[in-house]
C-alpha positions in Angstrom: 184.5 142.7 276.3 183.1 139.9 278.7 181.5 138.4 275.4 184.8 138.6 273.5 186.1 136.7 276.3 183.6 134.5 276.8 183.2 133.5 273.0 187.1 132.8 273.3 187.2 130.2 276.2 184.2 128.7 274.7 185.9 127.8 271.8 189.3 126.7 273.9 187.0 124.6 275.3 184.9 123.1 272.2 188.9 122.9 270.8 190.5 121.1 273.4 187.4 118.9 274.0 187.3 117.5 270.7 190.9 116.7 270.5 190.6 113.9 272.9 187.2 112.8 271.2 188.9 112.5 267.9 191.9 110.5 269.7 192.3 106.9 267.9 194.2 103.7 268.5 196.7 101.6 266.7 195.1 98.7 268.1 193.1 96.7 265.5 191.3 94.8 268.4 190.0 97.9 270.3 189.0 99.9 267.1 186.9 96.9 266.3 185.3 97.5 270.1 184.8 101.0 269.1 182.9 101.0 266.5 180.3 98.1 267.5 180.0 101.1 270.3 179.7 103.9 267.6 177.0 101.4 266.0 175.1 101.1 269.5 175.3 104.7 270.6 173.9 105.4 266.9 170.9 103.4 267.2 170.4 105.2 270.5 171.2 108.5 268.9 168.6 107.7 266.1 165.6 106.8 268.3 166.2 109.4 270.5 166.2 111.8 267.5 163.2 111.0 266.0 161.1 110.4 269.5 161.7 113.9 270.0 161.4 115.5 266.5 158.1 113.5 266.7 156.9 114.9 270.1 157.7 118.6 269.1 156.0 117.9 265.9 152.9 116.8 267.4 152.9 119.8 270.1 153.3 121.9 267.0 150.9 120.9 265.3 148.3 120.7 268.2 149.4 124.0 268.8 148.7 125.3 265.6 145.4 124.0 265.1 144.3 125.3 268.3 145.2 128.9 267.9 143.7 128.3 264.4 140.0 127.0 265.6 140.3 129.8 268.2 140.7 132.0 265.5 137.6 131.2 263.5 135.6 130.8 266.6 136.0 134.4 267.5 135.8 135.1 264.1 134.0 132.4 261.3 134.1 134.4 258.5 137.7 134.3 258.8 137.8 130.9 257.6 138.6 131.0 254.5 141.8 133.3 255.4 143.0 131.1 258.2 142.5 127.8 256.1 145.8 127.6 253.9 148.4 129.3 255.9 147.2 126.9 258.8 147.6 123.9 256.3 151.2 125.6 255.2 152.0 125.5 258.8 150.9 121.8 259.5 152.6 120.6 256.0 156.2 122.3 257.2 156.2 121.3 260.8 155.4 117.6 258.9 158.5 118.0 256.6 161.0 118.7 259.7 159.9 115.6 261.5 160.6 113.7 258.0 163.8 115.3 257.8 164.4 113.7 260.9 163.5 110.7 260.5 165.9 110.4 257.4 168.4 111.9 259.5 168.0 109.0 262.2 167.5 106.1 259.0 171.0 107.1 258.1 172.6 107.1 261.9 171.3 103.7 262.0 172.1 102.2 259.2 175.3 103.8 258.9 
């Protein structure tokens, strides 16, 4: 029940917050000053984005490569069977920080 309820105000919330955010103006002059700052907070939103998909991606992939050398250490003739779901591993965590750079290409440039 305290989930129910929870889940409900939540969403009021989410609701009633993003009324206001959606609000516009009639103003020509002050819709112009809005979305020079749409374009700044973009370019903010965008480096942010991909300084952090890149830092996660890195401890990933640092990550992954360590438990995978600690693997063949304890065991080297388990090479062979660590090898390509390690590579897997590093080539997926590589496509999400691409993704994300994409992502923030088209935030800016927008």
């Amino acid at each position: 029940m305290k989930k129910v309820v929870l889940s409900a105000l939540t969403m009021l919330v989410v609701l009633g917050i993003s009324a206001v955010a959606f609000a516009q103006t009639a103003d020509p002059n002050v819709a112009a000053q809005v979305q020079g700052d749409i374009s700044k907070w973009a370019a903010l939103a965008g480096g942010l984005g991909i300084a952090i998909a890149a830092f996660g991606g890195a401890l990933g992939q640092g990550r992954a490569a360590a438990a995978a050398l600690d693997g063949i250490a304890r065991n080297p003739s388990a090479a062979d069977k660590l090898f390509t779901p390690m590579i897997l591993g590093l080539a997926l965590i590589e496509s999400l920080v691409i993704y994300a750079l994409i992502i923030s290409f088209v935030l800016v440039f927008k």
